[in-house]
N, C-alpha and C positions, 0 to 999 in steps of 0.2 A: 248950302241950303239946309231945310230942314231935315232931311234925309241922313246928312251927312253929320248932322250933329247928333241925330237919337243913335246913328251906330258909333261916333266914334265916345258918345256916353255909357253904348254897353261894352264897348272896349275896355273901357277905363271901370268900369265895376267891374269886367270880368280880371282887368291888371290887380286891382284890388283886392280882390279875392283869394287872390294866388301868391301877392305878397303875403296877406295873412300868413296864408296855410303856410309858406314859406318860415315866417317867423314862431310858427309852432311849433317846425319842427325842430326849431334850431333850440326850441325850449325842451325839446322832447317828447311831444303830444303826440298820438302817436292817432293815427285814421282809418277807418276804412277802406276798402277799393273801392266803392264809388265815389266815399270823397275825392279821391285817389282820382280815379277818372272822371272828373267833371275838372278838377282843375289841371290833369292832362289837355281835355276838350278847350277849356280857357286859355292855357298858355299856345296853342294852336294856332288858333280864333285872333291871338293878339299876335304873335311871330307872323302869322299871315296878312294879318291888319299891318302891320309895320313894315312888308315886305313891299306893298302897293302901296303904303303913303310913307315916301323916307322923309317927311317934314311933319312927320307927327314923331312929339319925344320920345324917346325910346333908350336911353343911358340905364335907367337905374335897374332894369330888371334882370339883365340877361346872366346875373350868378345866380339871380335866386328861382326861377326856370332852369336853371343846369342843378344847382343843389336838389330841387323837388322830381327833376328827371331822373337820377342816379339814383335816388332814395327809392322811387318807387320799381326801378328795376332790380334794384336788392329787394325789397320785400316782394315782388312777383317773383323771385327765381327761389326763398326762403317760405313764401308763401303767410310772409309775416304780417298781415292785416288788423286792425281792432276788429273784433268781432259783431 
C-alpha cells in the first residue's frame, strides 16, 4: 500500500545517503559527528528495515555500513571529527 511505499522510499534515501557518505570516505572527506550520527541513525533505520522485510534488496550495502561503522569508532575513541 501507500504506507508501505512512502517508508520503504525513505529507506532508500536514507540507503542513499549512507552510500554517499560511504564513498567519501573512501575519498578521504572527512565529517562531522553529526554527520557521523545521522548516518549511524540511517544505517539503523535500514538494517532494521531489512531485518522485517528479507524480500526487500539488500546485497550492496552491508561493506559500506561496516567501513562507515569502524571509521566512526576510530574517530570517537581519537576524537578525530571535522570541526
Amino acid at each position: 500500500g501507500v504506507k508501505k511505499d512512502v517508508q520503504e522510499s525513505a529507506i532508500v534515501n536514507g540507503r542513499t545517503q549512507f552510500t554517499r557518505f560511504g564513498d567519501e570516505l573512501r575519498h578521504g572527506e572527512k565529517h562531522s559527528k553529526d554527520h557521523y550520527d545521522q548516518t549511524m541513525l540511517n544505517i539503523t533505520k535500514y538494517e532494521h528495515y531489512c531485518q522485517e522485510h528479507p524480500d526487500f534488496a539488500n546485497d550492496v550495502t552491508e561493506a559500506t555500513a561496516k567501513l562507515i561503522k569502524r571509521d566512526y569508532q576510530k574517530r570517537l575513541e581519537s576524537n578525530d571529527f571535522l570541526e
